[in-house]
C-alpha positions in Angstrom: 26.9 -18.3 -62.2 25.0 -20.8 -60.3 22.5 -20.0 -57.7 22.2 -22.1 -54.8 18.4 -22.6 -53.5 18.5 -21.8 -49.7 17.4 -24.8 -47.8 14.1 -24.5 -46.2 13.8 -23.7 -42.7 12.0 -26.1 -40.5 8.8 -25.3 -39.5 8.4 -24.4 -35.6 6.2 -27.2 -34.0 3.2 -26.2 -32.0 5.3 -26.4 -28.8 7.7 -23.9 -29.8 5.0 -21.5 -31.0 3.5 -21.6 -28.0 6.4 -20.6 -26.1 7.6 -17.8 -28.2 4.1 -16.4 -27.9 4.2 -16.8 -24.2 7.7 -14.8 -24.1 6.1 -12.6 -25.8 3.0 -12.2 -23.5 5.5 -12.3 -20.7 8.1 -9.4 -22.2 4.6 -7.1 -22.7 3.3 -7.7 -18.9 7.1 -7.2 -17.8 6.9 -3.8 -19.9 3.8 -2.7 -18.1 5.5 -3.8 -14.9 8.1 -1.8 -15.2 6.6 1.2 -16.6 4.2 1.7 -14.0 6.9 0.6 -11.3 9.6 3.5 -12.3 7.8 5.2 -9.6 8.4 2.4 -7.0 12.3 1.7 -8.7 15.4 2.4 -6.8 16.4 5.4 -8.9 12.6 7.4 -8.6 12.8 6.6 -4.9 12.5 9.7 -2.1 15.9 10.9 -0.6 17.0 9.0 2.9 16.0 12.6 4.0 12.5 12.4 2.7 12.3 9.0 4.3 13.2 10.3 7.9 10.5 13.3 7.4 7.8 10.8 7.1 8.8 8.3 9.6 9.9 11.3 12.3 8.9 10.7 15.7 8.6 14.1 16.1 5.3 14.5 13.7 2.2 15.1 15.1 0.0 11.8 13.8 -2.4 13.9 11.7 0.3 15.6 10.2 1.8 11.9 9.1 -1.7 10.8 8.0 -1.6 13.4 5.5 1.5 13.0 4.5 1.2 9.8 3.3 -1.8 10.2 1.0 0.2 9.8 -2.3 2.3 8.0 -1.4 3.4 3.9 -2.5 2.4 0.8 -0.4 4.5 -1.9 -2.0 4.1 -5.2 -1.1 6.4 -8.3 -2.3 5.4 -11.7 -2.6 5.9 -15.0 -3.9 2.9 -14.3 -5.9 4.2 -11.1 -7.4 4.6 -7.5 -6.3 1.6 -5.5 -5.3 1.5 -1.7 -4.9 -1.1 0.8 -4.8 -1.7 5.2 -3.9 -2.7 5.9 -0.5 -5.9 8.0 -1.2 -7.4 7.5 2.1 -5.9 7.8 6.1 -7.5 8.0 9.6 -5.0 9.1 12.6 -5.4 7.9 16.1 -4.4 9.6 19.0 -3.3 8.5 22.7 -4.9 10.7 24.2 -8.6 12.1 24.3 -9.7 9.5 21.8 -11.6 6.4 22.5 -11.5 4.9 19.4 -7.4 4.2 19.8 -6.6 0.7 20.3 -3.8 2.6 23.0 -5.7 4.9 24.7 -6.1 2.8 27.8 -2.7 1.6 27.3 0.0 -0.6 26.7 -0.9 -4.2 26.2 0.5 -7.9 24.1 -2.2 -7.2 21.5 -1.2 -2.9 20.7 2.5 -2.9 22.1 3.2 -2.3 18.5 1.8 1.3 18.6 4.3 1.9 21.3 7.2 1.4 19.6 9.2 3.0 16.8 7.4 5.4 14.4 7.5 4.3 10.5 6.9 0.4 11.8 3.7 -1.9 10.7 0.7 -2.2 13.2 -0.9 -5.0 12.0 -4.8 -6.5 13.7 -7.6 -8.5 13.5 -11.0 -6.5 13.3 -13.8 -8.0 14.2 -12.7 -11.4 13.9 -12.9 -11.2 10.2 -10.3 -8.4 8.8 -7.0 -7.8 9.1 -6.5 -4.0 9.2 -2.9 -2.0 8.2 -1.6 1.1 9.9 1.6 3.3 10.8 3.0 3.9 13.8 3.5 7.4 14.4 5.5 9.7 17.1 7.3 8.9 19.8 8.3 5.6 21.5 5.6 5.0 24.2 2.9 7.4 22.6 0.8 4.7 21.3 -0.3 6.4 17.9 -1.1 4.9 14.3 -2.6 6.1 11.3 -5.0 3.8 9.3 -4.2 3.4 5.8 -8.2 2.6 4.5 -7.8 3.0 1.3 -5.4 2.6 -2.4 -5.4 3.3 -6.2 -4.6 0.2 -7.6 -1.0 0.5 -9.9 0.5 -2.9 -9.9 -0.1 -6.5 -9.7 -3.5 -5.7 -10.5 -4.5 -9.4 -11.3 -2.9 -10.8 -8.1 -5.1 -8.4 -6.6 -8.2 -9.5 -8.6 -7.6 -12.8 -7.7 -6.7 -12.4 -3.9 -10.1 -10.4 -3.9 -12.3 -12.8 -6.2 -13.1 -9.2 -7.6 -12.8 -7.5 -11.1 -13.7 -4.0 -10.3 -10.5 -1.8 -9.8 -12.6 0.7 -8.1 -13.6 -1.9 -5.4 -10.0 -4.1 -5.0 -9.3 -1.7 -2.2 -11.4 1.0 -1.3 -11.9 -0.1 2.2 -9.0 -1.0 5.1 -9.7 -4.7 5.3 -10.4 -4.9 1.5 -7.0 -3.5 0.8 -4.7 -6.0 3.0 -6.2 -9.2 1.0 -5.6 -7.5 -2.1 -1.8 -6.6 -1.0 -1.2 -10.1 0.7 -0.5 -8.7 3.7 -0.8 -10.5 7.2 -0.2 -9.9 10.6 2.6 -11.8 10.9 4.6 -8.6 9.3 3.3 -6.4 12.7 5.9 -4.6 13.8 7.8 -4.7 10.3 10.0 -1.7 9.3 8.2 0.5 6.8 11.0 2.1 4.8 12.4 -0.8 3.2 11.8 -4.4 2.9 9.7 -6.9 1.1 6.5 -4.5 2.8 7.3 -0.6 2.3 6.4 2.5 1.7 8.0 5.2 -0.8 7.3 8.7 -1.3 6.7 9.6 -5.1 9.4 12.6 -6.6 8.8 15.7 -6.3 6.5 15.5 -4.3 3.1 16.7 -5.5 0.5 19.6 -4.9 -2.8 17.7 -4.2 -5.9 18.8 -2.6 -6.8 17.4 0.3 -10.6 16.6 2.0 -10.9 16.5 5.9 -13.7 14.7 7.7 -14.9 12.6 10.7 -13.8 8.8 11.1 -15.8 6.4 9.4 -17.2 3.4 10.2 -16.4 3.8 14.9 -19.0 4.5 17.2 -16.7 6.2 20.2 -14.5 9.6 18.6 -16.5 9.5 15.8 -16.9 13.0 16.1 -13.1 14.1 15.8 -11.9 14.9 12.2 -9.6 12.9 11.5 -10.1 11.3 8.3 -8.1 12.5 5.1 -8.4 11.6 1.6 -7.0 12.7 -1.9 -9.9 14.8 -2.7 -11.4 13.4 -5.9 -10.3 10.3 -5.9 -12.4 7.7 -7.4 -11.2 5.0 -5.0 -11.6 6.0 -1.2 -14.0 3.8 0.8 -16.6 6.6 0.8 -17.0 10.3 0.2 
């Protein structure tokens, strides 16, 4: 019996090497991705029901503001998708508190707040930040709570790079710090909140955490209500 030498097999040029190991590099980050995004994915998502709860008009605004610590702010962008844990809220009221962007009432700049709960209030701070919050209760009870700060979980580079920071602690332990690292703008004022390229999910179940209550940071009028909540613990609120 004759054997019959196997024809060599030509060698992969540089090029194709390169490729294969940036597939590779790809498949890995796509893994990590979606491993960390199971939690964000269409089949670990909240019930419609759980939705409603959140987004119900009927909810007093510190209630909401509580609610949401622990819960997903997704963002999705040409860059990539962004999404981080609400650690930290701050509710503001209509009435009896100074420190509300509504409390003297409706105008162009908060007719937002006066509008559907579980919609985007998006606004220029100072000039210089762009700051995110809810809209909670009732149509023409101008309420919101401030989301100030998030746990980084995915698209932590796009965050890194938004910020021109490395430190995961500091990508967005702060209100303004936050929106650059998520890519959000205030163009997307007034956006629906439970679904959409901006959203926000509920994780399931839902889960037993401890809670810290405190006075509003960072106001000089209502700085004495307590109205700040955070995860207690948490190494990535704006301040403890």
């Amino acid at each position: 019996m004759r054997w019959h030498r196997q024809p060599n097999k030509p060698k992969q040029s540089v090029n194709v090497r390169r490729k294969s190991v940036k597939k590779s590099v790809t498949k890995k980050k796509r893994k990590k991705l979606v491993s960390v995004q199971r939690k964000v994915s269409r089949k670990t998502l909240p019930s419609s029901s759980r939705k409603r709860e959140l987004f119900d008009p009927q909810l007093q605004t510190p209630k909401v503001a509580q609610l949401l610590l622990g819960a997903l702010l997704i963002h999705d962008t040409p860059q990539g998708t962004t999404a981080g844990r609400i650690v930290e809220t701050e509710a503001y009221l209509f009435k009896n508190d100074p420190a509300c962007h509504a409390h003297r009432g409706q105008t162009k700049r908060n007719a937002v707040m006066f509008g559907p709960a579980g919609r985007a209030y998006v606004y220029l701070c100072y000039g210089m930040y762009e700051l995110f919050n809810v809209v909670t209760n009732r149509e023409g009870v101008g309420e919101a709570v401030l989301i100030r700060a998030l746990e980084p979980l995915v698209g932590i580079e796009i965050m890194q790079k938004r910020r021109r920071q490395k430190s995961l602690r500091q990508l967005c332990s702060g209100p303004g710090k936050l929106v650059q690292a998520m890519g959000i703008r205030r163009q997307q004022s007034g956006q629906e909140l439970s679904s959409g390229n901006l959203r926000i999910e509920l994780p399931r179940p839902a889960r037993r955490q401890k809670i810290t209550r405190t006075k509003r940071i960072g106001i000089t009028q209502g700085a004495e209500l307590n109205l700040r909540y955070y995860l207690s613990g948490s190494e990535f609120v704006s301040a403890v």
